[in-house]
N, C-alpha and C positions, 0 to 999 in steps of 0.2 A: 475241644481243646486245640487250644495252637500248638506250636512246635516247642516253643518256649516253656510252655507248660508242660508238656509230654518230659522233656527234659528236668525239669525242676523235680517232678512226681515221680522218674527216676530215681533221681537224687536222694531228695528224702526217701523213696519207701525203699531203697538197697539196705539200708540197716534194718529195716519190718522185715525182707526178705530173711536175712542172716539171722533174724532172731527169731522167728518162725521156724526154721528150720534145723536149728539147736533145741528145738520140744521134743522130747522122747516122745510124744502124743503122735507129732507131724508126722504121717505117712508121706505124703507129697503137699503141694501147696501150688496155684498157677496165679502170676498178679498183671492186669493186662492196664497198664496204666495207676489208676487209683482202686480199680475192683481186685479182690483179694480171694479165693476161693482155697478153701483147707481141708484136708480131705485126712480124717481121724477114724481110727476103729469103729470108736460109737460116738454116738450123741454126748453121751457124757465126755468123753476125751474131748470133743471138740467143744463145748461148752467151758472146758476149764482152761483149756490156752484162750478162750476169748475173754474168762473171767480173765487172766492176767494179761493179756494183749492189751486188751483196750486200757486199762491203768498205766501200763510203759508206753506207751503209744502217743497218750497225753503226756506224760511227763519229758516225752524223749523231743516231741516236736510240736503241741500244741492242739493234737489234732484228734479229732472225738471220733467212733467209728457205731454206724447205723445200730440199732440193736438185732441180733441173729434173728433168723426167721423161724 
């Protein structure tokens, strides 16, 4: 990534940041560019902010996110 783009990916994912972190699930959350790492009681809590992330996510900016591991 250029600069331009570190800046952009910024940009758009400070709203993912703010809205990640409004989940009563969210324990903490670290985003280092476009990687996003979420860190939930259990499997299941984190499972269900990614069911609803990834649908605002698309809707908010276009953008699709890998499916969980």
């Amino acid at each position: 990534m250029n600069d331009d783009q570190r800046q952009l990916a910024n940009a758009y994912l400070d709203a993912a940041d703010r809205w990640l972190l409004a989940q009563p699930e969210v324990q903490a959350h670290v985003r280092y560019m476009d990687d996003i790492v979420v860190w939930c009681a259990t499997r299941t809590d984190a499972m269900a902010v990614f069911a609803r992330f990834a649908p605002w996510l698309e809707a908010a900016w276009g953008l699709r996110l890998k499916p969980p591991r």
